[in-house]
N, CA, C and O atoms as a GROMACS GRO file, in nm:
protein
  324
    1UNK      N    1   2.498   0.402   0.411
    1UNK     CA    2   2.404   0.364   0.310
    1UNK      C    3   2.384   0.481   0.214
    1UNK      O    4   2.384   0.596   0.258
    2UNK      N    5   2.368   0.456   0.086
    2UNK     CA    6   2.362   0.564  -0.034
    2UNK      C    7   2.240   0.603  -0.008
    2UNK      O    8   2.156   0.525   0.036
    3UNK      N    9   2.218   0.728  -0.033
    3UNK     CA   10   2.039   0.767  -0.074
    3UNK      C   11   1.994   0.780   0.073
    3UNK      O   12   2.059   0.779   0.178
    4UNK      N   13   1.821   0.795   0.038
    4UNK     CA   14   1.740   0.783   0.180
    4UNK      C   15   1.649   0.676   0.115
    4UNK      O   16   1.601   0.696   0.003
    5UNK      N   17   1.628   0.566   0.183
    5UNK     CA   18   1.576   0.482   0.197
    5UNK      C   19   1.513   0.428   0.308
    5UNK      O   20   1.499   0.306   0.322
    6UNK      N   21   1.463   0.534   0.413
    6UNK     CA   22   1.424   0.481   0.496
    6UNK      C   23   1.272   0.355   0.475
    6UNK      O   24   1.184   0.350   0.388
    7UNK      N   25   1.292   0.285   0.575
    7UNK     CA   26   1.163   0.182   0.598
    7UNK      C   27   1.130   0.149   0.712
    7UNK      O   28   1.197   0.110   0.808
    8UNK      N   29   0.990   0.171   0.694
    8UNK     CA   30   0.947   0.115   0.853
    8UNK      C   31   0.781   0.037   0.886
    8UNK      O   32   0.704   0.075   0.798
    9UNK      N   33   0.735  -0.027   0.954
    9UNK     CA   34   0.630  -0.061   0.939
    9UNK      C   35   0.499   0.015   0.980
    9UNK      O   36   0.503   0.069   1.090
   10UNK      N   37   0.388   0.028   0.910
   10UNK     CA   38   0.299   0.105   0.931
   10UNK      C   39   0.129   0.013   0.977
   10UNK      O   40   0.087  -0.097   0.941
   11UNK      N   41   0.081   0.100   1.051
   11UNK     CA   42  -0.059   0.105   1.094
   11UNK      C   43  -0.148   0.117   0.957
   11UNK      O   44  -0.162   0.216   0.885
   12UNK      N   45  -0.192   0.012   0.948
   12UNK     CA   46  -0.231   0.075   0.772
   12UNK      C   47  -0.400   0.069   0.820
   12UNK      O   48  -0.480   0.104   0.733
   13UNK      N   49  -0.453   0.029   0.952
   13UNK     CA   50  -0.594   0.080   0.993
   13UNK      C   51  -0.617   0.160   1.061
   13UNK      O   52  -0.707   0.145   1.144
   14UNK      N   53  -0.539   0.288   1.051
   14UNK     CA   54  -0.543   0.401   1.103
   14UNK      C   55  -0.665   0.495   0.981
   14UNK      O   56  -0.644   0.489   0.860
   15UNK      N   57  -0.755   0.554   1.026
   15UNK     CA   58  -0.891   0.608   0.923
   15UNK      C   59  -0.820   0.714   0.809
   15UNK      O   60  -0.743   0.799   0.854
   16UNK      N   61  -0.846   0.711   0.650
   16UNK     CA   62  -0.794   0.681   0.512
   16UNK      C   63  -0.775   0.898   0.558
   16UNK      O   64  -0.665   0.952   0.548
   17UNK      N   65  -0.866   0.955   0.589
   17UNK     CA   66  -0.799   1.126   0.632
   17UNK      C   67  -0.684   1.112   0.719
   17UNK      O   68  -0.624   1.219   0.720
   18UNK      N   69  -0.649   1.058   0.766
   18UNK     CA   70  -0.575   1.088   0.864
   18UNK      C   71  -0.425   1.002   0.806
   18UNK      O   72  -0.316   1.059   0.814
   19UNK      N   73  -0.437   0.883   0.756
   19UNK     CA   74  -0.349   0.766   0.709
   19UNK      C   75  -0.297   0.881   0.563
   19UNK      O   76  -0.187   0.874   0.509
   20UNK      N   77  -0.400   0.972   0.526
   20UNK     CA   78  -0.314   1.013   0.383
   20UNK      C   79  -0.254   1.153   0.464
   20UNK      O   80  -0.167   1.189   0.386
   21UNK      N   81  -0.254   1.239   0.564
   21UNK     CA   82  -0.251   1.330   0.615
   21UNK      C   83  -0.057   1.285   0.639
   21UNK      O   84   0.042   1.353   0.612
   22UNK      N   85  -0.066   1.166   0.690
   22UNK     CA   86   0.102   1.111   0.776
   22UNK      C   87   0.174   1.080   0.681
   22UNK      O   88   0.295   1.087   0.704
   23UNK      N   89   0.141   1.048   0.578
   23UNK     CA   90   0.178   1.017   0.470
   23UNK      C   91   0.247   1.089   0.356
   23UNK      O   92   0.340   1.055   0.283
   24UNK      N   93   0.138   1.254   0.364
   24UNK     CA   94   0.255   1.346   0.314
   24UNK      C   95   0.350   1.413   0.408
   24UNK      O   96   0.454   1.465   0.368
   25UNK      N   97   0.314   1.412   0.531
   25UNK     CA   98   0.392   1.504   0.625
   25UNK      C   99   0.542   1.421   0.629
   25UNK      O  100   0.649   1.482   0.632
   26UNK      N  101   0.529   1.244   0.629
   26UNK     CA  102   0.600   1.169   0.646
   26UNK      C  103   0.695   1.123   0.512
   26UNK      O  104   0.768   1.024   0.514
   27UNK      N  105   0.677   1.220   0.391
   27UNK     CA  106   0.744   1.211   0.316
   27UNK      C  107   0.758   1.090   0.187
   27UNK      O  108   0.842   1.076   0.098
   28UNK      N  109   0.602   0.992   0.232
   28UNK     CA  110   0.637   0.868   0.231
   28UNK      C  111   0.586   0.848   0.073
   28UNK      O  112   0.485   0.907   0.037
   29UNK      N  113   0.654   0.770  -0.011
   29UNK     CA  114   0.629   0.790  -0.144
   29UNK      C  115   0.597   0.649  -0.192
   29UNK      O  116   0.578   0.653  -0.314
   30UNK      N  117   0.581   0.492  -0.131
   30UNK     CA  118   0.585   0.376  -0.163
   30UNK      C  119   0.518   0.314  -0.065
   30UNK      O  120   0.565   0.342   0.045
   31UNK      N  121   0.420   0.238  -0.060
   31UNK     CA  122   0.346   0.174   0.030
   31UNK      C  123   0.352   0.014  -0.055
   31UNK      O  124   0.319  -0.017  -0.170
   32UNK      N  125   0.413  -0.074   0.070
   32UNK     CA  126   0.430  -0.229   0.019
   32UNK      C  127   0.348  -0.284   0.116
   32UNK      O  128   0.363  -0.253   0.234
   33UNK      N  129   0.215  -0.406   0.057
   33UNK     CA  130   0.168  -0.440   0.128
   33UNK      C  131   0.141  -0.604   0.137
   33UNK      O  132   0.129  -0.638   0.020
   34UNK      N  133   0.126  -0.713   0.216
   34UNK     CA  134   0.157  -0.819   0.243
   34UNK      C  135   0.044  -0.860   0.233
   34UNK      O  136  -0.011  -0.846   0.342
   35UNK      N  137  -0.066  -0.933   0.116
   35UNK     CA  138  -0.171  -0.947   0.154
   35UNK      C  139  -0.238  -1.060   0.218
   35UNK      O  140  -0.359  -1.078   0.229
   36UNK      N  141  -0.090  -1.174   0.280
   36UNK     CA  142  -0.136  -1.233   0.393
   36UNK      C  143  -0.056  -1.175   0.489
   36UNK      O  144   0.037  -1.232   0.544
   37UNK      N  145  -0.080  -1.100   0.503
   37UNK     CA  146  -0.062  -0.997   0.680
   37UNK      C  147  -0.189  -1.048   0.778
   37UNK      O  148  -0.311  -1.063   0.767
   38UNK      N  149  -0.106  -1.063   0.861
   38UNK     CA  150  -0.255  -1.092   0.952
   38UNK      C  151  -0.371  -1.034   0.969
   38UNK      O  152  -0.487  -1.072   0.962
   39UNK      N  153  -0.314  -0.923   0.996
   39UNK     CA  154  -0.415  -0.776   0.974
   39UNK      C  155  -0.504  -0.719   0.882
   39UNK      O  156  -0.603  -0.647   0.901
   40UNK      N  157  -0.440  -0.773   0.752
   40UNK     CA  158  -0.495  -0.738   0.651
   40UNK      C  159  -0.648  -0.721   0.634
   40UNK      O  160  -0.696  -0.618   0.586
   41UNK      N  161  -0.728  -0.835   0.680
   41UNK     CA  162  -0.836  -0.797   0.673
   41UNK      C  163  -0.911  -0.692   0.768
   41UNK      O  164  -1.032  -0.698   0.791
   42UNK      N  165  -0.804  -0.576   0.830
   42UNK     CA  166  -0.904  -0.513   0.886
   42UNK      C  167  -0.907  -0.369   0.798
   42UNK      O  168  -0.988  -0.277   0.803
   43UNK      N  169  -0.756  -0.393   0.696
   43UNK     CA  170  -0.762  -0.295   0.630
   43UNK      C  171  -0.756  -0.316   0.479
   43UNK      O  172  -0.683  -0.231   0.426
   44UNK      N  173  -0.800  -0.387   0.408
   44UNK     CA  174  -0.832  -0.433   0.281
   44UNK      C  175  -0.967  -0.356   0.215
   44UNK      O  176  -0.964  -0.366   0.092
   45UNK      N  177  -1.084  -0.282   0.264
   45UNK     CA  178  -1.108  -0.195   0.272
   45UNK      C  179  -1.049  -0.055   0.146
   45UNK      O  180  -1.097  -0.021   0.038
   46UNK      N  181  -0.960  -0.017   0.204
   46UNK     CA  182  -0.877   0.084   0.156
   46UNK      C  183  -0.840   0.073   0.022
   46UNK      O  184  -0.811   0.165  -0.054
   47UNK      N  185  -0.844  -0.114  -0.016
   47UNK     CA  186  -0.795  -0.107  -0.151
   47UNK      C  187  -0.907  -0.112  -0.232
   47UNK      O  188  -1.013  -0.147  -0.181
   48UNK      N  189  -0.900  -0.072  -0.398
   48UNK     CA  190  -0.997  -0.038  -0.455
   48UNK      C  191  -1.048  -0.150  -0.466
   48UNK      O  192  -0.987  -0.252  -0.437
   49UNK      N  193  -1.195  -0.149  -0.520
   49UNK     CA  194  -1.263  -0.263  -0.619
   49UNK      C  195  -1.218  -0.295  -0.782
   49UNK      O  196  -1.251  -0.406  -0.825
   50UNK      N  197  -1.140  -0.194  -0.881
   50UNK     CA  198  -1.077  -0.225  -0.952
   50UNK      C  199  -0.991  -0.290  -0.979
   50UNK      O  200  -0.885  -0.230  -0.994
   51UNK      N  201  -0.989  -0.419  -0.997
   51UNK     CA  202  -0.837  -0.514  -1.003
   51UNK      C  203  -0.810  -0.560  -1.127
   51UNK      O  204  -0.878  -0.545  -1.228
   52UNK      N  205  -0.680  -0.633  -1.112
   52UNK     CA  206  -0.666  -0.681  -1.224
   52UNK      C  207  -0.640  -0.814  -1.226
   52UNK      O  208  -0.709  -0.865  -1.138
   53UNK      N  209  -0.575  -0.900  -1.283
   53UNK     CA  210  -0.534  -1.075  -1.157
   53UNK      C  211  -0.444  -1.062  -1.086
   53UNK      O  212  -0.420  -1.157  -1.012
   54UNK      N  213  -0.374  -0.964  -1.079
   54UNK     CA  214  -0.295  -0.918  -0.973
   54UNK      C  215  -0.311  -0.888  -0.817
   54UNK      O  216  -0.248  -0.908  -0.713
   55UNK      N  217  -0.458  -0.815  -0.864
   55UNK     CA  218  -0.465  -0.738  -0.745
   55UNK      C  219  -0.545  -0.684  -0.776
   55UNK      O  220  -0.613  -0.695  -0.877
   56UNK      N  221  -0.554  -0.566  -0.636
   56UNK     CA  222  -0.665  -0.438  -0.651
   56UNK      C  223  -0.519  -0.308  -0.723
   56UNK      O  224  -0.399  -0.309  -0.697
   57UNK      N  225  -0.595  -0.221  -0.808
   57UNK     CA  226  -0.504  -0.088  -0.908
   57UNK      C  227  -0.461   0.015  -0.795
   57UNK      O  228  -0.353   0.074  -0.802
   58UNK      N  229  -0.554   0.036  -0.684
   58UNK     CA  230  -0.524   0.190  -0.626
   58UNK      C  231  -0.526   0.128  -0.454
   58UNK      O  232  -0.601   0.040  -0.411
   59UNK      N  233  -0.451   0.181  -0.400
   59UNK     CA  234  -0.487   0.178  -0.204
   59UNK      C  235  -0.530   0.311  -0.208
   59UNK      O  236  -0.465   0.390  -0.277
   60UNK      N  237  -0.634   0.352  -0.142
   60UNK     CA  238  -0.679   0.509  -0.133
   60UNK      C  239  -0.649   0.594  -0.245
   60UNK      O  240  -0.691   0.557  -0.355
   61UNK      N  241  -0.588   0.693  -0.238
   61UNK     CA  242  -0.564   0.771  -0.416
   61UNK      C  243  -0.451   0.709  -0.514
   61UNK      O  244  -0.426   0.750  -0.628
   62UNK      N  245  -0.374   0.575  -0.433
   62UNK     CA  246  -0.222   0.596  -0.483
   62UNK      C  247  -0.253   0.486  -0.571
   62UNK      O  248  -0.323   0.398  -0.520
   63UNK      N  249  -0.213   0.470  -0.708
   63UNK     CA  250  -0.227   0.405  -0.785
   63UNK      C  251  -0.082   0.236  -0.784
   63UNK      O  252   0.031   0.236  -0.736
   64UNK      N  253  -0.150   0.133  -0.850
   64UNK     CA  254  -0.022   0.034  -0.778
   64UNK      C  255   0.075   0.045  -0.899
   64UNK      O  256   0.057   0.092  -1.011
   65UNK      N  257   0.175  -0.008  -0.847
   65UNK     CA  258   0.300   0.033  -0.907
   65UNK      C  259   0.401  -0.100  -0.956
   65UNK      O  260   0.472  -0.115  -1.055
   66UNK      N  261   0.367  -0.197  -0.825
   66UNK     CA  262   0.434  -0.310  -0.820
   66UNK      C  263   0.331  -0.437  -0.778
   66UNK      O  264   0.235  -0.427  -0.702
   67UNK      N  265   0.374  -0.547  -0.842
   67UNK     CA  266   0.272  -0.662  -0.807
   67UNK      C  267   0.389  -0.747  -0.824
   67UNK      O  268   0.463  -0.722  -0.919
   68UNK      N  269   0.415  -0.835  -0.755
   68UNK     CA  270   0.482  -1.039  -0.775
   68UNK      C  271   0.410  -1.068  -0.897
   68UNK      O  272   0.315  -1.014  -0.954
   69UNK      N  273   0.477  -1.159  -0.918
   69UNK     CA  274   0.415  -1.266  -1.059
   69UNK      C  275   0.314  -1.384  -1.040
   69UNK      O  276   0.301  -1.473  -1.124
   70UNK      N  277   0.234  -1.377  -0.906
   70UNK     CA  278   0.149  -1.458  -0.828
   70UNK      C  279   0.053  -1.392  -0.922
   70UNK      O  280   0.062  -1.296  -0.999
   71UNK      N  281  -0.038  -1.470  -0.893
   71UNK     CA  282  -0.190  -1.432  -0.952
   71UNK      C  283  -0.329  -1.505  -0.901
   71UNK      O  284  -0.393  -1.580  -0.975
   72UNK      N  285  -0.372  -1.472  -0.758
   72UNK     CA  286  -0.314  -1.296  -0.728
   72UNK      C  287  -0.199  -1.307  -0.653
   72UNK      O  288  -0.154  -1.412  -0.608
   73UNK      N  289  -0.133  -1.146  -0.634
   73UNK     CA  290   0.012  -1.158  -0.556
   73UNK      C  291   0.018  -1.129  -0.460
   73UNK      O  292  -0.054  -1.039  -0.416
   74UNK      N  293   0.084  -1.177  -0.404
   74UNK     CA  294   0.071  -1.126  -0.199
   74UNK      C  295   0.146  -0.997  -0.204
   74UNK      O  296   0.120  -0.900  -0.132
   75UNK      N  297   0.221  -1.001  -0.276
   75UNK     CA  298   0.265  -0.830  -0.240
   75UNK      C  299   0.237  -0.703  -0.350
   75UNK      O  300   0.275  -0.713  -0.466
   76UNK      N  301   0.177  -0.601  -0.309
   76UNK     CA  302   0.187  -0.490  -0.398
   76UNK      C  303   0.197  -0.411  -0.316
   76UNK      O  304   0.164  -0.409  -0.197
   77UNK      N  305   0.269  -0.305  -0.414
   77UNK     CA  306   0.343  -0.202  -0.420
   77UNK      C  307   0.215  -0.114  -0.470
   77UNK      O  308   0.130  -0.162  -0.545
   78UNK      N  309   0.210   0.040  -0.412
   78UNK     CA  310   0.178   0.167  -0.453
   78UNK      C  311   0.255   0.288  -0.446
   78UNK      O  312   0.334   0.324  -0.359
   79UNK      N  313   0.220   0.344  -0.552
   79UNK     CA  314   0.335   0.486  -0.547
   79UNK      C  315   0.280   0.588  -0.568
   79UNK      O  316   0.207   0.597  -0.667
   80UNK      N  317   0.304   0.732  -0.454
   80UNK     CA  318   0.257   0.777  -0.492
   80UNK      C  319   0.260   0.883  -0.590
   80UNK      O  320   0.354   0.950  -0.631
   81UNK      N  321   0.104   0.884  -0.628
   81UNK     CA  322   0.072   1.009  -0.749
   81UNK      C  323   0.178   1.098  -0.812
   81UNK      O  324   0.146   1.183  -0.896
   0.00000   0.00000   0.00000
């Protein structure tokens, strides 16, 4: 495979110090999130109150990057800073 592209699935209700702490150590630069994940509502939380019909703009500091053409969209994308 070209590049590094790794992917893998994450704990996204792990507490927002510690979730941004793994995050740089882990290199990780794109957070995609499913917002009918089952889970979701334990970590929906995290995303801002700023939205747009898309969505919420930021998960914790990282601003969004990517949204579907849903409105609203089940998936967004954040990238970070």
């Amino acid at each position: 495979m070209a590049g590094n592209n790794a992917r893998w699935p994450y704990t996204f209700q792990t507490d927002a110090p510690r979730m941004l702490e793994q995050m740089r150590e882990g290199e990780i630069c794109t957070l995609f999130i499913d917002v009918q994940d089952q889970d979701f509502g334990r970590y929906q939380a995290k995303l801002s109150s700023e939205r747009d019909a898309h969505g919420p703009l930021r998960f914790l500091d990282w601003p969004r990057c990517f949204a579907d053409q849903g409105t609203p969209s089940r998936f967004l994308g954040y990238c970070r800073p």
